[in-house]
Every structure is written in structure tokens, then in C-alpha cells.
N, C-alpha and C positions, 0 to 999 in steps of 0.2 A: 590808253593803248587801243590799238584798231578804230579808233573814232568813226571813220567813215560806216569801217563795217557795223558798227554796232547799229547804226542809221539804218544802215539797209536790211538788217537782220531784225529791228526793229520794226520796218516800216511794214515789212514781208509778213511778219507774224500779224499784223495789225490787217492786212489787206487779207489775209484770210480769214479774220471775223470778220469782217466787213461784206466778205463775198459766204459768207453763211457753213465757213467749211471746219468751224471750231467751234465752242461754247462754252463759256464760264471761264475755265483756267484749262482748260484740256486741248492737246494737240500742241503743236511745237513744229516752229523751223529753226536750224544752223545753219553755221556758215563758215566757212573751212576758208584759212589765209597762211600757206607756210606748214607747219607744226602747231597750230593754233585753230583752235575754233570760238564762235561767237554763238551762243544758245541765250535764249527764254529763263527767266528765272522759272523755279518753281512754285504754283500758288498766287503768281500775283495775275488778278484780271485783265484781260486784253484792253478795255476800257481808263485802265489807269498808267500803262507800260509804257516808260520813255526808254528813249536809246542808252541813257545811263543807267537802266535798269539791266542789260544785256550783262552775260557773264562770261568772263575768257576763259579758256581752260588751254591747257598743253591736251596734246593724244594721250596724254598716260592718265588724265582727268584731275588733274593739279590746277585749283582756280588760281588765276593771277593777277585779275584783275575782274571789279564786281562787286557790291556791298550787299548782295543776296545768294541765297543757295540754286544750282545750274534744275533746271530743269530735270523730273524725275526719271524723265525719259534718257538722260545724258548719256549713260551706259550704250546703251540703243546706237545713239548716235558717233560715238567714240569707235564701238565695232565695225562698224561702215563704214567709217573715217578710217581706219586703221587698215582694214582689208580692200580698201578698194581706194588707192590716194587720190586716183583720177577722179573720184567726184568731191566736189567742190559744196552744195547743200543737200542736205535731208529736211523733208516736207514732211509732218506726220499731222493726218488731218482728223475727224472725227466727222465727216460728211451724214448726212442721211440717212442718203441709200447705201453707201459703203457700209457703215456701219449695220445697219439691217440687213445686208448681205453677210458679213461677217457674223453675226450674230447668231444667224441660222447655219453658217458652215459651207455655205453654199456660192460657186462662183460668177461674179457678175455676167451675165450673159452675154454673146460678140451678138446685138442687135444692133449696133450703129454701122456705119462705113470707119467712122474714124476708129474704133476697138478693133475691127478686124487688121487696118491700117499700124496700129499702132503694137497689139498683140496677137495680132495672129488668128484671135479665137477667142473664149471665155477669158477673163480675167480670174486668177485662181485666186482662194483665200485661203491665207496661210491659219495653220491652228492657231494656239492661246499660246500664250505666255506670258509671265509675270511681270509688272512694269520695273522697268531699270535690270533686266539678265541680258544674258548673251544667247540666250537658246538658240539654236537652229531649228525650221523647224520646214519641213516641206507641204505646200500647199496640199492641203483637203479636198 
């Protein structure tokens, strides 16, 4: 089921360790086709992860295809998928500097052309919360 996607949801998750923006088994991309998404197992290493490792789920979080459990983040990404149909992937990365800016509360600073270009201003960090809720939560 979704073969191709699972490829490409696959390939994406793999090209973000590769470009330094994940580690171990943390961070997650999907991939939204219809009523249908394609995520990351959870727990397995980016190092060992084929396209038939990818897990399908319905929006309500019903796997339906996948011989592994979704990603612990799935919740996360089901609420975004649900409230916003127009987006088609969710990125969740574990970078560096993001994360060391998160860490402390504090928002990435608009030093670049392209930050101001793209946000306007600082990049905000949203508070904490729990892996796999639904919190809302407005930037710190």
C-alpha cells in the first residue's frame, strides 16, 4: 500500500541523518496521500530503515499497513494532518542549534537575510510538551 510513498518518506527520513539534522532514532518525517499518511517507525535506527519499514496509518491513527509500531511522535503528526489538510509533510528534526535554542527557551535569532525573509523576525520556541499529546502550546 502507497509503495512509492513509503520510498520517498523513507528516503526523506534517511536524508535528514545524513545532513546532520537527527540522531540515533529521534526526529521523524510523514507523508500525507488522500486520508492516509506514511511515518517512521518508532525505535528503529536511521542506519537500518528501509521503505518497508514505513508505517500507514488512516487520520484517526489506525495502522493499516506496516510490521512495526508508527512513530512515537504520530499523535503530533495526525493533529497537523487533521487541522491543516493543505499540508501534505511534517519535518520534525532534532538539529543542534534548534535544539540548544529550545532547550534554553529562547528564540532563534532573525541574523540571517534569509530568517528575516522567511519569518519576519526571531524564530519563536514553542514551550514543552509531552512526546505523542496534542498540547497547544504558544511560543515563549
Amino acid at each position: 500500500m502507497l509503495e512509492s510513498l513509503k520510498v520517498d518518506v523513507c528516503e526523506g527520513n534517511l536524508a535528514l541523518a545524513r545532513e546532520g539534522l537527527v540522531a540515533w532514532t529521534g526526529g521523524n518525517l510523514s507523508a500525507r496521500e488522500g486520508d492516509y499518511i506514511v511515518i517512521k517507525p518508532s525505535g528503529l535506527r536511521y542506519c537500518e530503515m528501509t521503505p518497508d519499514d514505513m508505517v500507514v496509518l488512516t487520520l484517526d491513527g489506525r495502522i493499516v499497513d506496516g510490521h512495526r509500531g508508527p512513530s512515537s511522535d504520530t499523535q503530533s503528526h495526525l493533529t497537523i494532518y487533521r487541522g491543516r489538510p493543505d499540508i501534505r509533510s511534517v519535518v520534525h528534526t532534532h538539529s543542534r542549534y534548534a535544539t540548544a535554542f529550545a532547550a534554553v527557551g529562547r528564540p532563534i535569532p532573525c541574523c540571517l537575510t534569509a530568517i528575516a525573509d522567511e519569518f519576519g523576525g526571531p524564530v519563536p520556541c514553542g514551550g514543552y510538551a509531552p512526546i505523542g499529546g496534542e498540547a497547544k502550546l504558544s511560543p515563549s
